[in-house]
C-alpha positions in Angstrom: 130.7 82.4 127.7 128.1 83.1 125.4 127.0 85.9 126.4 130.1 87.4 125.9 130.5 89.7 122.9 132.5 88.8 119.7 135.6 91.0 120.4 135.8 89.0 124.0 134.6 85.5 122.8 137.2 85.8 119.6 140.0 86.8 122.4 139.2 84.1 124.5 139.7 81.8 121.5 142.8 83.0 120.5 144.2 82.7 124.1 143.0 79.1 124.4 140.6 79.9 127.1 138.1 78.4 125.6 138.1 76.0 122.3 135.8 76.7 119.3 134.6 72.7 119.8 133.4 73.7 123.3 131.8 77.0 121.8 130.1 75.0 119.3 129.2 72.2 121.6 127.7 74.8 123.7 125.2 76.3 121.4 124.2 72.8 120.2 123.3 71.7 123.5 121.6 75.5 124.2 119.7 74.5 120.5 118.2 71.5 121.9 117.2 72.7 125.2 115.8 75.8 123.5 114.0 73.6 120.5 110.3 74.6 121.8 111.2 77.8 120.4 111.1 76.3 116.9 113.9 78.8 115.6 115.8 76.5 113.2 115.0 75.2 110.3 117.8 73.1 109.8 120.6 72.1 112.0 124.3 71.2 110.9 125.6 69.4 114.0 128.1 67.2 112.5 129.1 69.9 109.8 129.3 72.9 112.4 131.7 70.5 114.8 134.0 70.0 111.4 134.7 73.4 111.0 134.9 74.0 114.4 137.5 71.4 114.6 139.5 73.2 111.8 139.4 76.7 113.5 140.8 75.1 116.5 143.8 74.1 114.2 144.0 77.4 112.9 144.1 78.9 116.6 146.3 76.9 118.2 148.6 77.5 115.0 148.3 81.3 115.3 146.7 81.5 111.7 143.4 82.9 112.6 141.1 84.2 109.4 140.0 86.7 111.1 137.8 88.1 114.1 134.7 85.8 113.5 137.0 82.3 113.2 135.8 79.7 115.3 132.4 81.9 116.3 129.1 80.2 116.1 126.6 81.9 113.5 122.9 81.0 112.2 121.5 82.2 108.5 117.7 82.9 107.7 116.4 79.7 105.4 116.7 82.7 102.6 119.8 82.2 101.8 121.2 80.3 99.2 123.8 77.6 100.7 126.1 74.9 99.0 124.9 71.4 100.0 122.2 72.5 102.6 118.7 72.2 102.5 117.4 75.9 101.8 113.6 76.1 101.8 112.3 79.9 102.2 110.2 77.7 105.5 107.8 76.7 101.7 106.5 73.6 100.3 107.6 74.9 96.6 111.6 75.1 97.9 111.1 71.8 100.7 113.9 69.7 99.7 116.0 72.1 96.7 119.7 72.2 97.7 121.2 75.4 96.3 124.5 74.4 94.1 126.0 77.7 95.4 126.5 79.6 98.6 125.5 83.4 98.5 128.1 85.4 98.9 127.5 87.4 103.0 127.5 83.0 103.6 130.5 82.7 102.1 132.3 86.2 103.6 131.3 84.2 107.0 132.8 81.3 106.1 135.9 82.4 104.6 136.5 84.3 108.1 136.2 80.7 109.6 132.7 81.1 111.3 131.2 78.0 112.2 127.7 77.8 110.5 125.1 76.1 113.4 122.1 75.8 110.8 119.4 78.0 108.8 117.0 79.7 110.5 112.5 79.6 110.5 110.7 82.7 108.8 107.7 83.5 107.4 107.1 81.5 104.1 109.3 83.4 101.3 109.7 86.3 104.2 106.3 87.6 103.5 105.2 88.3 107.1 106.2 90.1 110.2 105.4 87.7 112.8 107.0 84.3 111.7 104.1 82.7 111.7 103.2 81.5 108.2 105.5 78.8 108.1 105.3 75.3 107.2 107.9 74.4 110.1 105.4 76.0 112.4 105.6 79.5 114.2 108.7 80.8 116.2 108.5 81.4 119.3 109.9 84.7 121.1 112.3 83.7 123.9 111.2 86.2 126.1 108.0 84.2 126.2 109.4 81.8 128.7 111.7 85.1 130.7 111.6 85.3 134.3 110.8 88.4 133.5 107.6 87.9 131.6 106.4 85.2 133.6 106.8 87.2 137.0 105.1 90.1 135.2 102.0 87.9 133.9 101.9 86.1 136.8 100.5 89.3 139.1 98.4 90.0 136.7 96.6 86.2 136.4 97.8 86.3 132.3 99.1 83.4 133.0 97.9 80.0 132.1 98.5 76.5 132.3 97.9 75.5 128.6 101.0 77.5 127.7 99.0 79.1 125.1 100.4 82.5 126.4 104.0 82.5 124.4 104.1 86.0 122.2 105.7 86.3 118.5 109.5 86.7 118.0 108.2 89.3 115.1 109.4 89.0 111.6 109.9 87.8 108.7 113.6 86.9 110.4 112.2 85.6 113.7 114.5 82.5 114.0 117.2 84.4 113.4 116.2 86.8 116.1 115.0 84.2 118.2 118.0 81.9 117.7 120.3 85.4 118.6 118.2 86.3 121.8 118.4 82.6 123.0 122.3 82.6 122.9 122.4 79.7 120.3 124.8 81.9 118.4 126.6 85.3 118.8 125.0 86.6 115.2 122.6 85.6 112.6 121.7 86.6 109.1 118.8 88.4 108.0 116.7 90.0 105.2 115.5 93.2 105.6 112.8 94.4 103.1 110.3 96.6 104.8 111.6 96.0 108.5 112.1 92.2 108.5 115.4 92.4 110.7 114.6 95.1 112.6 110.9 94.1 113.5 111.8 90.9 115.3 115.3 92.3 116.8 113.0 95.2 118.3 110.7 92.3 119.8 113.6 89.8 120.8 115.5 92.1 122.7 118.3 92.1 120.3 120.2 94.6 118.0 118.8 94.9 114.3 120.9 96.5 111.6 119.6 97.2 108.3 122.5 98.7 106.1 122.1 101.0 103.2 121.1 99.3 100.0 124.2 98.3 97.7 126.6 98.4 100.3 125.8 94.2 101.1 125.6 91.6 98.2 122.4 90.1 97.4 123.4 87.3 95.5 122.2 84.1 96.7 119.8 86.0 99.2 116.5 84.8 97.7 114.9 87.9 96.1 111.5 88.7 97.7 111.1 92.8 96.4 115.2 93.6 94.5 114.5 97.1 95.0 114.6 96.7 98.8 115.9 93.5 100.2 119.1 94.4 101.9 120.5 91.3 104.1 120.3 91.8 107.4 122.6 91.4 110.5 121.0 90.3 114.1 123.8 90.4 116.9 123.1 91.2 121.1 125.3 94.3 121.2 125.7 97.0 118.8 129.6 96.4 118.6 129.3 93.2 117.1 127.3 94.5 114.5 129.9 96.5 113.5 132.0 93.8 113.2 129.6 92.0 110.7 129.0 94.5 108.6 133.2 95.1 108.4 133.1 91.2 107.4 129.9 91.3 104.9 130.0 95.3 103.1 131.9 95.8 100.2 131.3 95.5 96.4 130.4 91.8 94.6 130.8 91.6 91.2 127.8 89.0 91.5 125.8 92.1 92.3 125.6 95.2 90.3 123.6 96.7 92.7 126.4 97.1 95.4 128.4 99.8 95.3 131.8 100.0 93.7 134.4 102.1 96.6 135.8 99.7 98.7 134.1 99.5 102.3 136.7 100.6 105.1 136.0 98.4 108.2 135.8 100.5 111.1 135.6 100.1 115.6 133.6 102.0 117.3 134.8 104.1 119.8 134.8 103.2 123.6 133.8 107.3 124.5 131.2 108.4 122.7 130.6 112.8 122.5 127.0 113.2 121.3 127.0 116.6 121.7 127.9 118.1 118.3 124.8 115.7 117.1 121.4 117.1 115.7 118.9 114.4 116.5 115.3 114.8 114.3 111.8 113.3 115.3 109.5 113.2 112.7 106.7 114.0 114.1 104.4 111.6 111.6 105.8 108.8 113.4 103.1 109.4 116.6 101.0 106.9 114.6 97.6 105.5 115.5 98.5 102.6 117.7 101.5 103.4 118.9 101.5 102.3 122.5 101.9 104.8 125.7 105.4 103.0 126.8 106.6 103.0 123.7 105.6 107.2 123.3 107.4 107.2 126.8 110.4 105.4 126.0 110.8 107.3 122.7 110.6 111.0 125.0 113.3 109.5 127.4 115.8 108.6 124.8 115.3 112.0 123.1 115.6 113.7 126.7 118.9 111.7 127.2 120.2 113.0 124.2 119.6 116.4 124.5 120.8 116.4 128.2 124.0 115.2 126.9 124.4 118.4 124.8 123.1 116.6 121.5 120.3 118.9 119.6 116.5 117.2 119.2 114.1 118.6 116.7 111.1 118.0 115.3 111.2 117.6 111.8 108.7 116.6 108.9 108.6 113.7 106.7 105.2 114.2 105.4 104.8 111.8 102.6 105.1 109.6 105.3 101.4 108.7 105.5 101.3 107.5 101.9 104.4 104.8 102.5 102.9 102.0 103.9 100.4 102.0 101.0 102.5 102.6 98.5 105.4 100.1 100.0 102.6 97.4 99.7 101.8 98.3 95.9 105.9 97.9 95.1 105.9 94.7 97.3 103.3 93.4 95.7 104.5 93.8 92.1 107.7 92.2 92.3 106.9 89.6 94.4 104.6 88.9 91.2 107.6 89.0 89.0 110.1 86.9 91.4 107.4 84.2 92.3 107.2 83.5 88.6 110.3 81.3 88.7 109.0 79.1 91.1 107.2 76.9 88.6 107.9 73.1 88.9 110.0 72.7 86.2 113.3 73.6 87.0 113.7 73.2 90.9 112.2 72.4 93.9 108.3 71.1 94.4 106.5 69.4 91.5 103.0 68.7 91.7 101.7 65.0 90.0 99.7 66.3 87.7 100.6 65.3 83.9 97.6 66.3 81.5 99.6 69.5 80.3 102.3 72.1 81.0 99.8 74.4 82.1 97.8 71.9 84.1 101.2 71.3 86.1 102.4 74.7 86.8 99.4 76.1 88.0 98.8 72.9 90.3 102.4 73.4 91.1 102.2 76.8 92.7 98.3 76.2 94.0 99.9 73.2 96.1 103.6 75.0 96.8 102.4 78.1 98.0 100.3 79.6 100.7 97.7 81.9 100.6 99.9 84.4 102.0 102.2 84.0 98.9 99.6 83.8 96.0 97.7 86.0 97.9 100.2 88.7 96.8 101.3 87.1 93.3 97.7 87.9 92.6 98.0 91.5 94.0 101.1 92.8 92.1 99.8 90.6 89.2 96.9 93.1 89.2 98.8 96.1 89.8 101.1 95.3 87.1 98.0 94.6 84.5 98.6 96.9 81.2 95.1 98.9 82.4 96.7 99.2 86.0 100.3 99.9 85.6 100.2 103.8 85.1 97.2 104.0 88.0 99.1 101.9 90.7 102.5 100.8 90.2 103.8 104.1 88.1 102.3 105.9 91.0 103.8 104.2 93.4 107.1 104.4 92.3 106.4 108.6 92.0 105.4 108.8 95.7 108.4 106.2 96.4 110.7 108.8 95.0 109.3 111.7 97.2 109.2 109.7 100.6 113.0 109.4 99.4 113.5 112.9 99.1 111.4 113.9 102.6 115.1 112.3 104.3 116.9 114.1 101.6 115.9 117.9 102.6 115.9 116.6 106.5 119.2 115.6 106.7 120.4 118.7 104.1 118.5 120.8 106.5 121.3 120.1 109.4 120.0 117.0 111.1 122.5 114.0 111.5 120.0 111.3 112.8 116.2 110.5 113.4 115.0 109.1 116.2 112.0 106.7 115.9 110.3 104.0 117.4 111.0 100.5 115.7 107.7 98.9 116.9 104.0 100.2 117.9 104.4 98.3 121.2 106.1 94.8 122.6 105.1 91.4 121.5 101.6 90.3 120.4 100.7 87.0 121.7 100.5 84.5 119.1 96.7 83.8 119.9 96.1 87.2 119.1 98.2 88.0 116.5 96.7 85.5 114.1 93.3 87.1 114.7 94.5 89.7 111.9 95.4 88.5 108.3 98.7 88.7 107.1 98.6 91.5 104.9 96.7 93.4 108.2 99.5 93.0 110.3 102.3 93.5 108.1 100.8 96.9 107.8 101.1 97.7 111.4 104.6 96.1 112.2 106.2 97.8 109.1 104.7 101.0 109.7 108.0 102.8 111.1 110.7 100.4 109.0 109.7 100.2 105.4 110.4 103.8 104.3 114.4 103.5 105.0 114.4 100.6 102.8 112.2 102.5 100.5 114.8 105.7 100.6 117.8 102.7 100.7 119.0 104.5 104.3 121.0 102.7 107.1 118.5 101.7 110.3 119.5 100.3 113.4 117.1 99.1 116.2 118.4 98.9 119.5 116.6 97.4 122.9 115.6 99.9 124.8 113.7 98.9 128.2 110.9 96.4 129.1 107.2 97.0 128.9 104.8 96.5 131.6 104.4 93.1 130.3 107.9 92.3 130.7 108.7 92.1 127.2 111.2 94.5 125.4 110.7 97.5 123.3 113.4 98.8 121.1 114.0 102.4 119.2 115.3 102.7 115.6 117.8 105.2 114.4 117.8 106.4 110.7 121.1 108.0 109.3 122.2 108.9 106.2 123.4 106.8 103.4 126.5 105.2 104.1 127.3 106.5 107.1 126.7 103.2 109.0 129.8 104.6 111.6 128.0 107.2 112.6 124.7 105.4 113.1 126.1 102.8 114.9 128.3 104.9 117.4 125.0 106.5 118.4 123.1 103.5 118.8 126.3 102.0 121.1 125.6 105.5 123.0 122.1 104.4 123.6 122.9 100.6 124.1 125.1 102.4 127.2 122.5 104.4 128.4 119.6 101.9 129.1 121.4 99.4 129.9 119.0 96.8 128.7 118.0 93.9 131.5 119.9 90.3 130.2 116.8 87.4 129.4 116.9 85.5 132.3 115.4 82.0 131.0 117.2 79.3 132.2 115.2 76.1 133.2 111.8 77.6 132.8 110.8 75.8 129.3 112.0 73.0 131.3 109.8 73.3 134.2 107.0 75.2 131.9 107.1 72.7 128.9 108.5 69.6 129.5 106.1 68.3 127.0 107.6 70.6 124.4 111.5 69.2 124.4 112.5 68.1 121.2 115.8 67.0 120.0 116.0 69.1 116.7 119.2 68.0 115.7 120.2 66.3 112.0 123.5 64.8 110.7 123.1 67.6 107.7 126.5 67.9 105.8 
């Protein structure tokens, strides 16, 4: 049952095969088994099996809210929720319970979803491994496949201090994790440079990344304004559709969404690609981009083309300046956003009373990690009187050109791009912390940051298993707003490939016994 998708598990609810309790029970049970994985954050048993309870009601009367009531979700710890612990997985937030719920929460709720719990990132989702944490790492579920195992296993990878689990990818890795490990049929994300996409891509999920405005971002804790756009993480590209016709539409809480009314839409069962023109930018053959994923990328554009679809090569060529300049905009408003995180108002307060000053710096020195000041101190220097014209007015120039690059591409005739998501699978943990933060956040946002830099639609859909055994995914660009189309081809894709199901059961309990811990709290 949960592997079903949302159109057949909200059917079998209405037809009282199956209750939303049992649902619920379910993925509580699948959270516990699966806790090694470290994905949430915070768990709402006895809150999730209360409004479980009250969907059921609402079902059996025939008053349903809609096609999510009585469907188990999870929401990235960046969220702001009513009465829950939200803590951006940071010492300065550890404890702070938001007085309000932001409002993609709320949509959820108001459609009766039942919310399981908040999900681990990277602290402040600065990071694209979900590593730098101070609930610890998240672990990819694929680390503990069949698949994997069998694969690492011929090769002699394998060893027995279970020291070989990869990264779920990030910043929204529990989220993606949580997803992938069928402890819920959705989760929330934030996407700011890739942060949905990058860890979907690596869990073996879907990642959807609307256009900017057309979600609200009120209550989403603000990391970069200009980019953050929340995120939706679901296992087939369908339900992802149904999300976003939950969550899009305008918030008068947010003047940055757009003001037409967002018209909900299905996407078809037959799918004609043969009126599309596909582009590949042919700056995205970056350094480091693995052979499988090279290969993968050729055979999705081949089955395109043989399904009457035109692929071309086309040019994005401030391309090469985006990762640079994305770090220079990152970096100065995470200065500015970080600066109300000061001990005064909310959350973390350090003991020290000789002064004001005294206090906040020891505050944020103790509340923080060096990932986080690390780039406070960054954009603080970019944003310096003597800097501002040489880095950050700069960047915002070159912003507005790798903006216009998509412009004149999809003006020029072409419908969709085509890229790679990722440079390869999963890094394992041991060697993904060999880099620095700010290192590897260069190379896993190398293909995602410039549509949130241009505010375009991105979708990253699994796409086939690496030698390893670990998936790979592609990403789909389209133009703004046109979330229908982009979706209906990835579904098209989803078809094609026909990505293998994780096949995990029992192996963290034969692998880890050690590992089992029974995550679960009495939150409200």
């Amino acid at each position: 049952m949960l592997g079903l998708t949302l159109r057949e598990t909200s059917a079998a609810l209405r037809e009282g095969r199956v209750s939303a309790t049992e649902l619920c029970q379910r993925c509580l049970t699948c959270i516990k088994e699966s806790s090694v994985l470290n994905a949430y954050i915070t768990v709402r048993e006895a809150g999730a099996l209360q409004e479980a309870e009250a969907a059921d009601k609402r079902l059996k009367r025939g008053q349903a809210l809609g096609p999510l009531d009585g469907i188990s979700v999870a929401v990235k710890d960046n969220f702001s929720t009513a009465g829950i612990e939200t803590t951006c997985a940071s010492k300065m937030l550890k404890g702070y319970i938001p007085p309000y719920t932001a409002t993609v929460v709320q949509k959820l709720l108001d459609q009766g979803a039942v919310l399981l719990g908040k999900t681990n990132l990277d602290e402040f989702a600065m990071g694209s491994g979900s590593t730098d944490s101070i609930f610890g790492p998240v672990r990819n579920p694929w680390s503990y496949s069949q698949q994997y195992r069998e694969k690492n296993a011929q090769t002699g990878h394998i060893n027995d201090e279970g020291s070989d689990w990869v990264i779920a990818g990030g910043s929204s890795g529990g989220s993606a994790a949580a997803v992938s490990a069928f402890t819920c049929f959705a989760a929330l994300g934030s996407d700011t440079g890739g942060s949905t996409r990058n860890p979907a891509a690596h869990c073996g999920i879907v990642g959807l990344k609307p256009t900017y405005g057309l979600l609200s971002r009120h209550g989403l804790i603000p990391l970069v304004n200009s980019m953050d756009v929340p995120g939706i993480l679901t296992r087939y590209v369908d339900d992802a559709a149904i999300l976003l016709g939950v969550l899009a539409g305008h918030d008068p809480k947010d003047s940055t969404t757009v003001q037409e009314p967002f018209q909900p839409f299905t996407l078809p069962s037959s799918i004609d690609v043969s009126k599309l023109c596909v582009g590949i930018p042919q700056e995205y053959h970056a350094p480091g981009l693995s052979r499988e994923t090279v290969a993968i990328w050729t055979k999705a554009a081949d089955l395109l083309e043989n399904a009457g679809a035109k692929v071309v090569k086309v040019s994005l060529p401030h391309t090469r300046y985006s990762i640079v300049c994305y770090h220079v905009l990152c970096a100065a408003e995470v200065a500015s956003n970080m600066a109300r995180f000061d001990g005064l108002q909310y959350g973390h307060r350090c003991d020290v009373d000789s002064s004001t000053e005294a206090m906040y710096a020891a505050t944020r020195r103790e509340g923080f990690n060096d990932v986080v000041r690390g780039r406070i101190l960054s954009g603080t220097f970019f944003l310096l009187k003597e800097n501002y014209e040489r880095y950050f007015l700069k960047a915002q120039k070159v912003r507005r050109l790798i903006a216009e690059d998509f412009v004149k591409v999809f003006r020029s005739g072409v419908d969709i791009l085509l890229t790679p998501t990722t440079l390869g699978d999963a890094a394992q943990f041991r060697e993904f912390i060999r880099e620095d933060n700010r290192t590897r956040s260069a190379q896993e946002d190398i293909f995602t940051q410039s549509a949130n830099m241009a505010g375009l639609p991105a979708v990253t859909v699994p796409a086939a298993l690496s030698a390893r055994g670990l998936p790979l995914g592609l990403q789909f660009i389209g133009r703004a707003f046109c979330e229908q189309q982009l979706l209906t081809v990835a579904k098209w894709l989803e078809r094609q490939v026909n990505f293998p199901v994780l096949q995990w059961q029992g192996v963290i309990d034969r692998e880890h016994p050690d590992l089992q811990r029974n995550k679960l709290a009495s939150g409200p």
